[in-house]
C-alpha positions as CSV (number, residue, x, y, z in Angstrom):
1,X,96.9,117.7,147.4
2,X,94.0,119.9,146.7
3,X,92.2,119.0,143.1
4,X,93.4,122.6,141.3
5,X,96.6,121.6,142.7
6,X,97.2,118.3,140.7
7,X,95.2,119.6,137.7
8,X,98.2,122.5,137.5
9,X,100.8,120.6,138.8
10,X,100.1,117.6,136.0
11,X,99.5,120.6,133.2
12,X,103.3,122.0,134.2
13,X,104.7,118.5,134.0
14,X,103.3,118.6,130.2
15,X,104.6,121.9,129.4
16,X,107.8,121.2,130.5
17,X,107.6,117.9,128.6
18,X,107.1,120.0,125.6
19,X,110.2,122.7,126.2
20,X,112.3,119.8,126.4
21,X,111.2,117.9,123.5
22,X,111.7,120.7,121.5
23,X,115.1,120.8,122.8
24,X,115.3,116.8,122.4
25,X,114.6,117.1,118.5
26,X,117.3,119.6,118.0
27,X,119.6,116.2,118.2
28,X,117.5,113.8,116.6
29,X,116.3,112.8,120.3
30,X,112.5,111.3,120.4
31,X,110.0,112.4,123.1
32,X,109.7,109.0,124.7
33,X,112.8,109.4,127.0
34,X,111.8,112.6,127.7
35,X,108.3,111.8,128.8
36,X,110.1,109.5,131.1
37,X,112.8,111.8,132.4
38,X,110.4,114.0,133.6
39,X,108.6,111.7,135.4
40,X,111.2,110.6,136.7
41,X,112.0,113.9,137.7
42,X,108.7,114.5,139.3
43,X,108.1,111.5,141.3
44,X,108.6,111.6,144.7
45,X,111.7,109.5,144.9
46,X,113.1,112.5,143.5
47,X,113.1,115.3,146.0
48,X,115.4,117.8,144.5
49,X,112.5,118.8,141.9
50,X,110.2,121.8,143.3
51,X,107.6,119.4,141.8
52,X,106.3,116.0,143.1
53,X,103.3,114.1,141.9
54,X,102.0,110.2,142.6
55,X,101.6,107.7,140.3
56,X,98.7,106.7,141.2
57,X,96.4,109.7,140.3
58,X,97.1,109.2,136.4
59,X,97.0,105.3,136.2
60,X,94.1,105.1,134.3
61,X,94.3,107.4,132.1
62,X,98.5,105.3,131.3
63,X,96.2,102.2,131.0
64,X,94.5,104.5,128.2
65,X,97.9,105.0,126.8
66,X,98.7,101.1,127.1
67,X,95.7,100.2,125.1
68,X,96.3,102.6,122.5
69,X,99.4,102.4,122.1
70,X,98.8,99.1,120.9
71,X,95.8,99.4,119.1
72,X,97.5,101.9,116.9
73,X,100.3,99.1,116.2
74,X,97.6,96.8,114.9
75,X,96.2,99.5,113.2
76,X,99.2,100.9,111.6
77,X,100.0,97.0,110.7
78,X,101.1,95.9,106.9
79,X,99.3,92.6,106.4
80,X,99.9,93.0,102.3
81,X,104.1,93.0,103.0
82,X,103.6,90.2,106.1
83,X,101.7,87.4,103.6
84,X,103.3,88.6,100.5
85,X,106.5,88.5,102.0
86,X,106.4,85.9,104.6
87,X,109.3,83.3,103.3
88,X,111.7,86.1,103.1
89,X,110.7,88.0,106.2
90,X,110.9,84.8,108.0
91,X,114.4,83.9,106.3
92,X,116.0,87.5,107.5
93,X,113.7,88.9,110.0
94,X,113.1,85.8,111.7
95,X,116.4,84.6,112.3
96,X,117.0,87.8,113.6
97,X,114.5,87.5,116.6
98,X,115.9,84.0,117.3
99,X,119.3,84.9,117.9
100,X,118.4,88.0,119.8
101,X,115.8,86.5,122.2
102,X,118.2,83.3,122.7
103,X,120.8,86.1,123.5
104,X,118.6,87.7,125.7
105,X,117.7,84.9,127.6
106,X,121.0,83.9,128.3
107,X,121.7,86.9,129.8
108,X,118.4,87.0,131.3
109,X,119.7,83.8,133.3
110,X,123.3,84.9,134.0
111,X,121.4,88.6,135.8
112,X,119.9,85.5,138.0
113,X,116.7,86.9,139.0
114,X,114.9,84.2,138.0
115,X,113.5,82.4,134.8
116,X,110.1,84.4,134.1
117,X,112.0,87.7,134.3
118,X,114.8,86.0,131.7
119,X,112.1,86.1,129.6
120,X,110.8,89.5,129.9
121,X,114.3,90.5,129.9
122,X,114.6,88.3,126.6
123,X,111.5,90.0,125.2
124,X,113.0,93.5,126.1
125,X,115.9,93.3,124.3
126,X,114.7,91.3,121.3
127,X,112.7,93.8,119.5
128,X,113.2,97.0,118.1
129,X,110.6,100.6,118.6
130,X,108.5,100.4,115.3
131,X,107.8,104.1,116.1
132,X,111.3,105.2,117.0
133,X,112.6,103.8,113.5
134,X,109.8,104.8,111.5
135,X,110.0,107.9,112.4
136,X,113.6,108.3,111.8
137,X,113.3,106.8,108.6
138,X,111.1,109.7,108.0
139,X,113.2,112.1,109.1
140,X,116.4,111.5,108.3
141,X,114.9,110.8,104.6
142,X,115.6,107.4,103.7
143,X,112.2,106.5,102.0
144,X,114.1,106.0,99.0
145,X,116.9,103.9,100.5
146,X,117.6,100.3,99.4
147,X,117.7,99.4,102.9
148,X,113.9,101.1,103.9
149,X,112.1,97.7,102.2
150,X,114.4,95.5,104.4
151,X,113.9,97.2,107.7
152,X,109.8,97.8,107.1
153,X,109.4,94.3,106.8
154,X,111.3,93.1,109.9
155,X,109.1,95.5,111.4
156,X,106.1,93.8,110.5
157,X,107.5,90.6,111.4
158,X,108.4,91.8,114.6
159,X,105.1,93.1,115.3
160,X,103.8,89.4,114.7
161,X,106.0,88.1,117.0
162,X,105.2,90.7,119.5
163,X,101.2,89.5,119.2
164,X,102.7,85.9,119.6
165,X,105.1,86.5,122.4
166,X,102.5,88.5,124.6
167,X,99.9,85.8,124.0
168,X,102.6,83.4,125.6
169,X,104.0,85.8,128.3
170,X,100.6,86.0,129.4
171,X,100.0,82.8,130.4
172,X,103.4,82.6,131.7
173,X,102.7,85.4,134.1
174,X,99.3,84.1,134.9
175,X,100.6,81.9,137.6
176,X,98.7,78.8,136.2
177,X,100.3,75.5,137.8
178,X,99.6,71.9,136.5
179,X,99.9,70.7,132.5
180,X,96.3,71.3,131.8
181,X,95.7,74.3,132.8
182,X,98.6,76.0,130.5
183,X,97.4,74.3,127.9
184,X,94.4,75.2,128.0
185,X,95.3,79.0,128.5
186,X,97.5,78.6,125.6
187,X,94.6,77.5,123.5
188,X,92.5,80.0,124.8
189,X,95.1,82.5,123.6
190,X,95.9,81.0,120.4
191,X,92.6,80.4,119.0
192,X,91.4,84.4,120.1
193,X,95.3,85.2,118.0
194,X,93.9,83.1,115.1
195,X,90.6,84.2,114.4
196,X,91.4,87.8,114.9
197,X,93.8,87.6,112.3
198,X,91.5,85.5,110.3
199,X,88.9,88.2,110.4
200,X,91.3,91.0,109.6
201,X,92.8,89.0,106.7
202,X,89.0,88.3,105.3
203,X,86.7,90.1,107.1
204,X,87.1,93.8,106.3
205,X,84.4,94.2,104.3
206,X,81.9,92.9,106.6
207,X,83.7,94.8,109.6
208,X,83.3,98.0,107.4
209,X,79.8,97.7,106.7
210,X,79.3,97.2,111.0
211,X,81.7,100.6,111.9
212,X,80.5,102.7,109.7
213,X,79.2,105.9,110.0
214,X,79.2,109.6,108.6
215,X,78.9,111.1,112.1
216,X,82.8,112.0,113.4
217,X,82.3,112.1,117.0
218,X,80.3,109.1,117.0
219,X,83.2,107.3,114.9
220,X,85.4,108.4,117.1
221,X,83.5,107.0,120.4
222,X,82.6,103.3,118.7
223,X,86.5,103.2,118.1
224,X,87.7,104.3,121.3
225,X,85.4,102.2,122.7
226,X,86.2,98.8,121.0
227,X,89.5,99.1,121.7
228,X,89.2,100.2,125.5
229,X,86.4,96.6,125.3
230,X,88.9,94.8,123.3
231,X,91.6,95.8,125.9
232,X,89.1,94.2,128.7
233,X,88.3,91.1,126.8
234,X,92.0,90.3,126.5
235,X,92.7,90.5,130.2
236,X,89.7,88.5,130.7
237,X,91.4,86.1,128.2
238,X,94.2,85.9,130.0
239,X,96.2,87.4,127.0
240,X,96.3,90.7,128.5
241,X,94.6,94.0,127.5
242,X,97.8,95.0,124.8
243,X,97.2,92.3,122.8
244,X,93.4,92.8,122.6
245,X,93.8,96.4,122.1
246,X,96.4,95.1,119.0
247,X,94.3,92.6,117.8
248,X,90.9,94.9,117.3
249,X,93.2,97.4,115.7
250,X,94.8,95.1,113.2
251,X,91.1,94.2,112.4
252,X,90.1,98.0,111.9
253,X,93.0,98.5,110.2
254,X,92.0,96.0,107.2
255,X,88.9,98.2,106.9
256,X,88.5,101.0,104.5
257,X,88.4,103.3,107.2
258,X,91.7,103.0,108.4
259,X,92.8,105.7,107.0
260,X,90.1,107.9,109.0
261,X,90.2,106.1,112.4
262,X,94.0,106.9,111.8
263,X,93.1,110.5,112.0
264,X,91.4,110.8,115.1
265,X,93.1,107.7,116.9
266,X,96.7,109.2,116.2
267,X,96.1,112.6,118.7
268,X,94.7,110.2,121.4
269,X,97.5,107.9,121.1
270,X,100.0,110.9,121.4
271,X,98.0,112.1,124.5
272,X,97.3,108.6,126.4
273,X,100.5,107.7,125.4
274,X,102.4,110.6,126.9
275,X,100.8,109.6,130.1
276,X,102.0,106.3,129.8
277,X,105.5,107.3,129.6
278,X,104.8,110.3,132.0
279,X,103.4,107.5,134.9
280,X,106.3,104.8,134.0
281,X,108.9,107.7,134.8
282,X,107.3,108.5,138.1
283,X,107.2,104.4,138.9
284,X,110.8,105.1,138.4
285,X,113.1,105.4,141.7
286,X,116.8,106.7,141.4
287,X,118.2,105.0,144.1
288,X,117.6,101.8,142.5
289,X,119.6,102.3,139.3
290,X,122.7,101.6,141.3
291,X,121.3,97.9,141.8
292,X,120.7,97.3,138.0
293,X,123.9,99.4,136.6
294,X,125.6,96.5,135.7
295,X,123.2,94.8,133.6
296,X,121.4,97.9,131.7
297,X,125.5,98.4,130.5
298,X,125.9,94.8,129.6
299,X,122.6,94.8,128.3
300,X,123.4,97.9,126.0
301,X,126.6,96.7,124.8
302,X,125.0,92.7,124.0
303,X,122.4,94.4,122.4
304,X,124.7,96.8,120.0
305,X,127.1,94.6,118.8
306,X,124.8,91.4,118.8
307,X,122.3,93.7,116.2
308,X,125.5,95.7,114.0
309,X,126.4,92.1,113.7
310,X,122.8,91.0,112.4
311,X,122.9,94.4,110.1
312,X,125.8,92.2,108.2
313,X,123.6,89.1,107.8
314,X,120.4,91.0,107.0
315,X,122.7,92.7,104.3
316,X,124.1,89.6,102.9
317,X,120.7,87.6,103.3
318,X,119.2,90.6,101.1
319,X,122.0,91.2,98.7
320,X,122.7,94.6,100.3
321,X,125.7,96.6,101.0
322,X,128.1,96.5,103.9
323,X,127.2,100.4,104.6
324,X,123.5,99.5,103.6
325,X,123.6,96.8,106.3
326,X,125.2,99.0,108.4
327,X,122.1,101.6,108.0
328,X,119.4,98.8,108.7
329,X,121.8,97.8,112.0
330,X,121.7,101.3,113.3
331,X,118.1,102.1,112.3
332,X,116.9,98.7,114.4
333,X,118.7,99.4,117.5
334,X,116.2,101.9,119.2
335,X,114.0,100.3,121.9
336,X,111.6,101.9,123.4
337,X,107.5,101.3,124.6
338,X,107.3,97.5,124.2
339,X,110.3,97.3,126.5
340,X,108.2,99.1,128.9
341,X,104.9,97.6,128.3
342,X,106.9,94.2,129.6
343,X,108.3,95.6,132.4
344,X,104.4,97.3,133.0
345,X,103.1,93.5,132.9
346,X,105.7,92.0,135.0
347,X,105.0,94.5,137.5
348,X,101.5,93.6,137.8
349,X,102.7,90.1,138.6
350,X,104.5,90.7,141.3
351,X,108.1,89.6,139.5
352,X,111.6,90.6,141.0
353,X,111.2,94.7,141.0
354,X,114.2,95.7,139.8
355,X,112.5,94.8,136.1
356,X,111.0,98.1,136.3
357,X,114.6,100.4,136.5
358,X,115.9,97.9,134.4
359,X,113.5,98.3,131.6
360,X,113.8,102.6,132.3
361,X,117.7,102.5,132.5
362,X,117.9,100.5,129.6
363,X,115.8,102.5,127.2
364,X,116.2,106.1,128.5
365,X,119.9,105.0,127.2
366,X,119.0,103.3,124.0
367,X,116.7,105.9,122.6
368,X,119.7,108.1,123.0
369,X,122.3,106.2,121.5
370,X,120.0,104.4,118.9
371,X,119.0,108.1,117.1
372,X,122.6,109.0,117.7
373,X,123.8,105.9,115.2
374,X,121.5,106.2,113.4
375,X,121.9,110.0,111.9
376,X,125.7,109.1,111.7
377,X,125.5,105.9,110.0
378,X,125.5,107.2,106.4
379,X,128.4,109.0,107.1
380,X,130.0,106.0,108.7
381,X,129.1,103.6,106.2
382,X,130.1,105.6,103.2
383,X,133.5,106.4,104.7
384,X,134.3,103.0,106.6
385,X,132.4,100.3,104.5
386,X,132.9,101.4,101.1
387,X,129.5,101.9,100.1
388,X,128.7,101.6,96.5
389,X,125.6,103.2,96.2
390,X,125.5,106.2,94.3
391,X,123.4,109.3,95.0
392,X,121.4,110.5,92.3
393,X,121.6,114.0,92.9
394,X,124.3,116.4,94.8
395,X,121.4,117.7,96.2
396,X,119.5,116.2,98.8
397,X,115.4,115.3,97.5
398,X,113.5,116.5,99.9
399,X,111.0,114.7,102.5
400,X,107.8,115.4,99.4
401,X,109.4,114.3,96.9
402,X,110.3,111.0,98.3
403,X,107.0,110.8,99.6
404,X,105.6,111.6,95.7
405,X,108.3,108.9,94.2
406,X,107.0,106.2,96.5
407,X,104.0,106.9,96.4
408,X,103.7,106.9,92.2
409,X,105.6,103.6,92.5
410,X,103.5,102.0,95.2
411,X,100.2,103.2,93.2
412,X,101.2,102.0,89.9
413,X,102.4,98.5,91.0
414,X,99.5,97.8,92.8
415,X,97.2,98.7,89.7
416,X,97.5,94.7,88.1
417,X,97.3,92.7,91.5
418,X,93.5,93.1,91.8
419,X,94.4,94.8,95.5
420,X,91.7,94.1,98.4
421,X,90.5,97.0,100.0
422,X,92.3,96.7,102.5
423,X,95.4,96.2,100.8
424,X,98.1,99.3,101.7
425,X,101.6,98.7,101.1
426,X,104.7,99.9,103.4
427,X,105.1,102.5,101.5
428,X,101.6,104.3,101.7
429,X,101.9,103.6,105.6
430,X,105.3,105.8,106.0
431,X,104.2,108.1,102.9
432,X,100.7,109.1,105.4
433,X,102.6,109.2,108.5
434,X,105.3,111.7,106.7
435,X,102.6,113.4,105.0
436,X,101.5,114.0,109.1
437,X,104.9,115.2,109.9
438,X,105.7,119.0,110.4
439,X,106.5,121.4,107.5
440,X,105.3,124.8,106.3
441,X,102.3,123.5,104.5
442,X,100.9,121.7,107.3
443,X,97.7,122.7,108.7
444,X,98.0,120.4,111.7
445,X,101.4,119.3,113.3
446,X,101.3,115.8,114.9
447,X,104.9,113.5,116.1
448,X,104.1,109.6,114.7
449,X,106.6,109.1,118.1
450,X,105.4,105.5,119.1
């Protein structure tokens, strides 16, 4: 295919991307599954679209959107509600990862394509989209919920765990045989985990005095390029590029400048990361879904009855309501990019294949249904579980003034802690990402998706 060709042929692809996104949000329905359905739709395994493209001409720039993708989830990461936290995170949100991962391995083992891909398949099902739920949290207005506290920090903790779990799958994937040599690939690992955190816990004013600068483009390059280098030095690791793209973020992000390399990073990371999505739709091969039918549905249902039961126990561990637990159950089902960042790296090393329509069956379906239950679950709760908590208005407070309440409450506790610079609470994280989101004041309209 001639150069012009691709160029207008790729350019389409995006614009009809964006006609069906716009039909997407109608129902509540984020623009990761759409990215993917149209690459899916566009590959050549799919003949009956006028439109075909390869993979292979955009699978750089997806790397781009791999890395940044990441990077903006280190970025983007609470360390003030992690260590402050940390007992009762652990308590709630770490029990449960436990049960779902043990879950998920189980069934990883009973699918029977082996016991690397059990733990992919663990890993895939474990975790919820940080950027599918905080956006709906966002959207649907439930800043001000009970629940909103409970489901940020599982968030975070899940994020650690994703840092943890990637450093492990690594090596896993590696192929390294013999005692030793895991060992010492773990260690390698571990100790670049460590002292990254380490240096983003109490290095950000010595990494703010090194990055900055008043000069925007040149800001913008020196943080693109870190976390492209970053991305490099983690494969060379032998932790993979995500987690040093996550890792350099999450030390840029306890900088004062997070706020600012959150401004230009964001557009790239809705950009690179459409083409991720885009390229991991066109990897994506109909026929094949017939082969992993059976275990995307058991899968789906494992995975929504296994977290509305863990909504309970979150509910009771935190002194919530049945409807309130109900809320944080249907808010953590999505799944969405880590999902197919796993299937991405199991891919590279040569695991069973059908990971890759797995991991697209299985969240082209779930960030459906998990948006679905979520916008109904109010409704459900308040009607079925005999909710107790009682709406301070008759009319609903809209998106600003949540934003203004938290924000006033987040401020003024913060004022007698002696606060770090880097210290920024939950709160101010979804209250700048809300503050990004679409109304009639904005200047600039930009979709916190992933």
């Amino acid at each position: 295919m001639h150069p012009g060709e691709e160029l207008a042929v790729l350019g389409l692809l995006f614009v009809i991307a964006y006609v069906l996104g716009r039909l997407g949000k109608k129902i509540g329905l984020p623009a990761i599954p759409v990215y993917m359905l149209v690459g899916l739709l566009a590959s050549p395994h799919f003949p009956l679209f006028p439109l075909s493209f390869k993979s292979a001409d955009v699978e750089l720039i997806a790397i781009f959107g791999l890395i940044f993708l990441l990077f903006s989830l280190g970025l983007e990461f609470d360390q003030d509600e992690f260590y402050g936290n940390a007992r009762a995170l652990l308590l709630s949100g770490g029990t449960r990862i436990v049960i779902n991962m043990a879950a998920g391995f189980g069934f990883g083992m009973w699918v029977g394509w082996g016991t690397r891909e059990a733990l992919i398949i663990a890993g895939m099902t474990a975790t919820s989209s940080s950027a599918i739920v905080t956006k709906l949290l966002i959207e649907f207005r439930r800043l001000a919920n009970r629940e909103t506290p409970v489901i940020l920090g599982i968030m975070v903790l899940e994020d650690v765990f994703i840092a943890i779990y990637l450093a492990i799958i690594s090596v896993v994937l590696g192929g390294k045989v013999g005692f030793w040599p895991v060992v010492l690939q773990l260690a390698i690992s571990f100790t670049f985990l460590v002292g990254m955190f380490a240096l983003a816990r109490w290095g950000g004013r010595v990494v703010s005095r090194l990055v900055q600068t008043r000069d925007d483009e040149l800001f913008t390059i020196l943080f693109f390029g870190l976390a492209v280098a970053f991305g490099g030095i983690g494969e060379l690791l032998g932790v993979s590029d995500a987690i040093g793209a996550f890792l350099i973020g999450l030390v840029l992000g306890a900088t004062r400048f997070r706020a600012r390399i959150e401004q230009f990073a964001l557009p790239l990371r809705d950009v690179f990361g459409a083409f991720f999505f885009l390229n991991f739709g066109l990897a994506l091969n109909p026929s094949t879904f017939g082969s992993v039918a059976v275990p995307v549905a058991v899968a789906i249902v494992l995975t929504l009855v296994l977290n509305t039961l863990g909504g309970q126990l979150i509910a009771w561990i935190a002194r919530l309501t049945p409807a309130e637990g109900f809320n944080s159950s249907a808010m953590l089902q999505n799944r969405g990019e880590f999902a197919l960042i796993l299937a991405t790296l199991a891919t590279g090393a040569g695991l069973d294949a059908r990971l890759t329509p797995f991991a697209g069956l299985y969240v082209l379906i779930m960030a459906i249904v998990g948006p679905v239950l979520a916008a109904r679950s109010e409704k459900f709760g308040n009607r079925y579980l005999r909710s107790k908590k009682k709406k301070a208005a008759a009319k609903p407070i809209p998106i600003m003034a949540e934003e203004n309440i938290a924000l006033v409450e987040a401020a003024t506790a913060g004022l007698d802690a002696g606060e770090p610079d880097h210290a920024v609470t939950a709160a101010d994280r979804l209250i700048e990402q809300a503050m990004l989101q679409p109304d009639e004041q904005s200047e600039r309209q930009r979709d916190p998706e992933y």
